[in-house]
C-alpha positions as CSV (number, residue, x, y, z in Angstrom):
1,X,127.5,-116.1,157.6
2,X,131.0,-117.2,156.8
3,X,133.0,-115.7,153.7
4,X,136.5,-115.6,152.2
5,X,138.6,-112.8,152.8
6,X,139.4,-111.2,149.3
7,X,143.1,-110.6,150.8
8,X,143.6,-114.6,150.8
9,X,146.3,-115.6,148.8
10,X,148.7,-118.7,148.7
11,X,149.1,-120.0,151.7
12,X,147.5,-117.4,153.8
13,X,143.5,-118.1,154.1
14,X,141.1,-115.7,155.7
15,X,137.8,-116.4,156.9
16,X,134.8,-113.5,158.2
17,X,132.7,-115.1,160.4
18,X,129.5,-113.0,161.5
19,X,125.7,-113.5,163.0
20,X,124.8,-117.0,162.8
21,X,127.1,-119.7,160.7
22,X,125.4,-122.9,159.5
23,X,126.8,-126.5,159.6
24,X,127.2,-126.9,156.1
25,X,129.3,-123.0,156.2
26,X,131.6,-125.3,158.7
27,X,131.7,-128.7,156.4
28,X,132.2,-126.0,153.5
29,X,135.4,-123.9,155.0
30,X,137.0,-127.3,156.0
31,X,136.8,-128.5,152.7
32,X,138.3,-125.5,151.3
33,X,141.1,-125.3,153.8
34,X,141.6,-129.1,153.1
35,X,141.9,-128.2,149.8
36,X,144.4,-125.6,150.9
37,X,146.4,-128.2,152.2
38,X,146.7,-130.3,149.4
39,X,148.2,-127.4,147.2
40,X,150.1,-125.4,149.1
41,X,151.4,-128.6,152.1
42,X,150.7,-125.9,155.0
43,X,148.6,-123.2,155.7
44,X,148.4,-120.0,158.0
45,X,144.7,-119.2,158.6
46,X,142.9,-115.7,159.9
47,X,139.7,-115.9,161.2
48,X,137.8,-112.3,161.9
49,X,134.8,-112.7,164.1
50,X,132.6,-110.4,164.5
51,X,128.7,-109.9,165.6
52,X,128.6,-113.6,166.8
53,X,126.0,-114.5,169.5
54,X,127.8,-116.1,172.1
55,X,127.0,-119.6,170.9
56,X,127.8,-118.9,167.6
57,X,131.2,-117.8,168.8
58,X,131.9,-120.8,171.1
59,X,130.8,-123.6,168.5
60,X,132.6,-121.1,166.3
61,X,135.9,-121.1,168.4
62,X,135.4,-125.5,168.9
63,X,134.9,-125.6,165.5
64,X,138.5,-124.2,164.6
65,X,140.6,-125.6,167.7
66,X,139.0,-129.0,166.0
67,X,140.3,-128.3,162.3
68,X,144.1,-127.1,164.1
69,X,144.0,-130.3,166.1
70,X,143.2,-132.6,163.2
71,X,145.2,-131.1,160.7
72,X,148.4,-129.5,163.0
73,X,151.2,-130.6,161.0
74,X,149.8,-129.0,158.2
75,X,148.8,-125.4,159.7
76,X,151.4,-122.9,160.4
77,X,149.5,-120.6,162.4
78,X,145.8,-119.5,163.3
79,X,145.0,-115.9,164.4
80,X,141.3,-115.6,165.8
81,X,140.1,-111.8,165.7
């Protein structure tokens, strides 16, 4: 399950990310944080991880590190907890 941390505000997007997170969760936060981008030009983004099954934290982790790579001119910082 993947939601939006109440806390976000400009720039500053957070993301909970716990149990099992679908494909369409994924294609739905990098939309959002596309959308982000647009707006605001960068980005800092927090991602909380908790009660992930291993795979779910790996594909989890890839999933990020890809969206960072793609998009690294346009994110600040990342901080994966």
């Amino acid at each position: 399950m993947m939601r939006r941390l109440e806390k976000s505000h400009d720039q500053i997007i957070g993301y909970s990310l716990s149990g099992e997170v679908s494909a369409d969760e994924y294609t739905q936060l990098a939309s959002e944080l596309r959308d982000e981008i647009a707006q605001h030009g960068t980005i800092r983004v927090l991602f909380r991880l908790s009660d992930l099954g291993l795979s779910s934290f790996f594909t989890a982790l890839d999933e990020r590190l890809s969206f960072v790579r793609e998009n690294s001119d346009d994110v600040e910082r990342v901080a994966v907890v």
